[in-house]
C-alpha positions in Angstrom: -2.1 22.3 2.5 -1.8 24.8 5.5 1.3 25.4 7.4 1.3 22.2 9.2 3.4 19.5 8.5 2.6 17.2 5.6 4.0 14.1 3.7 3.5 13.6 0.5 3.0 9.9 -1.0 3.9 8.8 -3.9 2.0 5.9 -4.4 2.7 3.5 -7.5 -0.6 2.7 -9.6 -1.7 0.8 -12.1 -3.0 -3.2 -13.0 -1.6 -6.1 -14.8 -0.2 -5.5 -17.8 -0.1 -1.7 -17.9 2.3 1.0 -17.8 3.0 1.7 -13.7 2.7 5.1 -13.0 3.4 7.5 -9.9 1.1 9.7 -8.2 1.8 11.8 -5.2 -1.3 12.8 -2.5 -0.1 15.4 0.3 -1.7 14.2 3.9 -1.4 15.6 7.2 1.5 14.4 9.4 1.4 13.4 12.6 3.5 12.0 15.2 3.3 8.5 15.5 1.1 7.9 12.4 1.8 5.2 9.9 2.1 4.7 6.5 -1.2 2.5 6.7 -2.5 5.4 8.0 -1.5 7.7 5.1 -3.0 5.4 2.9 -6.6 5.0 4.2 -7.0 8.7 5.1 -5.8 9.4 0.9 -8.7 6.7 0.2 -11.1 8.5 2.5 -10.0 12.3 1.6 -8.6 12.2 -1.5 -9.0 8.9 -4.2 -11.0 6.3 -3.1 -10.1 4.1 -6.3 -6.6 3.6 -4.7 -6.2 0.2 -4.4 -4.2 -1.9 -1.6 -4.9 -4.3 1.6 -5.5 -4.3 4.9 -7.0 -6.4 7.4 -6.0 -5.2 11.1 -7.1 -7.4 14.2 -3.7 -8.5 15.6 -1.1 -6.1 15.2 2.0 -7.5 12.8 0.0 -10.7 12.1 -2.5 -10.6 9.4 0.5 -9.5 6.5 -1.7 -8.7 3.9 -0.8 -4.6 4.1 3.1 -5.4 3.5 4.0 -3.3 0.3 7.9 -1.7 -0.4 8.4 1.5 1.7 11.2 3.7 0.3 12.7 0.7 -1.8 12.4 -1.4 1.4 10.0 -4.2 2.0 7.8 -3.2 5.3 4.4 -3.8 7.0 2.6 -0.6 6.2 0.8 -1.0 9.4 4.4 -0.8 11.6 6.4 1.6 9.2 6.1 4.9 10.2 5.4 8.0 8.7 7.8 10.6 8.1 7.6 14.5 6.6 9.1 15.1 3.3 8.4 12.4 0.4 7.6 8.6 1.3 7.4 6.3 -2.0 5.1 3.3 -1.5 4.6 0.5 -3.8 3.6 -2.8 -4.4 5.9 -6.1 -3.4 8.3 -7.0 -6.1 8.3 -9.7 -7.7 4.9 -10.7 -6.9 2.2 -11.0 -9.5 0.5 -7.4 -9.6 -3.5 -7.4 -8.9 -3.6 -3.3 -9.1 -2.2 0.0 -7.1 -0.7 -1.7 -4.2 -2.0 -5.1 -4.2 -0.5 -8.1 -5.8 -1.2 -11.7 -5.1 0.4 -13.1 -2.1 -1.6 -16.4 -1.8 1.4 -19.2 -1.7 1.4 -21.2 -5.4 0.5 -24.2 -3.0 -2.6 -22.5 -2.1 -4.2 -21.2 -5.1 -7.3 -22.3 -6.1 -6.8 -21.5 -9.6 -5.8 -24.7 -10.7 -8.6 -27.1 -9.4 -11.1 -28.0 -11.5 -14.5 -28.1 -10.5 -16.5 -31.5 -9.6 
């Protein structure tokens, strides 16, 4: 990276039933600029296998990006960026999908369990 200010991510990956593992991507920082941000431009620049979720039309109300921030449960959308080293990783104790998603459909409201007719 040049001489302006970075982050770099370290961004758990992995599916089901393997071995997590970190990797870190180095994006531009700026001002303002939220981890939901860092995460799309590393898609778009740098890995576009990396796996998580958003879908933002209402600020704060859809919840599907919410993933741990530093050890802390957060919105990726609202938490914002710093300089240094930001760890990102999926919710804990939820079932892991892969990368950053796992499955945050309520047990109440999973189709998996319906048979067909």
């Amino acid at each position: 990276m040049s001489d302006k200010l970075h982050t770099t991510l370290k961004v758990q990956r992995g599916a089901a039933g393997e071995e997590p593992r970190f990797e870190s991507f180095d994006v531009p920082f700026e001002d303002g600029a939220s981890v939901l941000d860092a995460l799309v431009w590393v898609r778009a620049n740098q890995d576009a296998s990396l796996a998580f979720r958003y879908s933002c039309f209402n600020a704060n109300a859809c919840k599907e990006c919410m993933v741990r921030v530093d050890g802390k449960t957060e919105y990726a959308c609202t938490a914002r960026l710093q300089t240094g080293t930001v760890t990102v990783e999926p919710l804990a104790k939820k079932r892991l999908i892969r990368d950053l998603v796992s499955d945050i459909v309520p047990p109440k409201e999973r189709l998996s369990g319906l048979e067909e007719t």
